[in-house]
Steps between C-alpha positions, in 0.01 A plus 500: 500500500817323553716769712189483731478125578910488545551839665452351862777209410820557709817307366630268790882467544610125371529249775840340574563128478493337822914415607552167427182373304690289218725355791203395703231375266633418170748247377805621418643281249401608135724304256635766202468409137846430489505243788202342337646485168801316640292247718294385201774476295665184621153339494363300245263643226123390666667594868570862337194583373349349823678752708427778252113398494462530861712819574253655266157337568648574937248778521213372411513213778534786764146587653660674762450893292096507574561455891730728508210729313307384756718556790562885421164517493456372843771691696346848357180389654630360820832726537420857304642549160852656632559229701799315496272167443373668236797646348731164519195314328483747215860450423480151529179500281728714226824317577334179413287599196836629343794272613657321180577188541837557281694824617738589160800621533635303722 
């Protein structure tokens, strides 16, 4: 039963990343675990754990991953799904649902 439902499937070549996306939409400055380490270590002990506390809990304050969801969504119904719309809001939908906060090593 299965060979019939998928034998019509074609495999689609990858799409490229649009040039420039990280330059043009996304912050660029993502402090290393290293570079955090030293910052919070010439602070005192409650300023630390402060810092530490809201590097962690950073993603949960961000709204922004639905809309961009959302926004994928609406440039393969107004654009077509190859579109560059399309395509530069799917990476930006991935890119955003995966970025660390921390990049290790540094």
């Amino acid at each position: 039963m299965l060979p019939l439902i998928v034998a019509h499937f074609k495999n689609q070549p990858l799409t490229e990343k649009p040039r420039n996306l990280t330059d043009d939409y996304f912050q660029q400055h993502v402090e290393s675990v290293t570079a955090f380490s030293e910052r919070v270590s010439t602070m005192p002990t409650r300023a630390a754990q402060k810092a530490f506390q809201e590097i962690c809990l950073l993603g949960m304050q961000d709204s922004k991953v639905g809309l961009y969801s959302t926004f994928h969504d609406f440039a393969i119904w107004k654009h077509g799904l190859a579109s560059p719309e399309a395509v530069r809001m799917a990476y930006m939908y991935v890119i955003r649902c995966h970025v660390d906060v921390l990049s290790y090593p540094d």
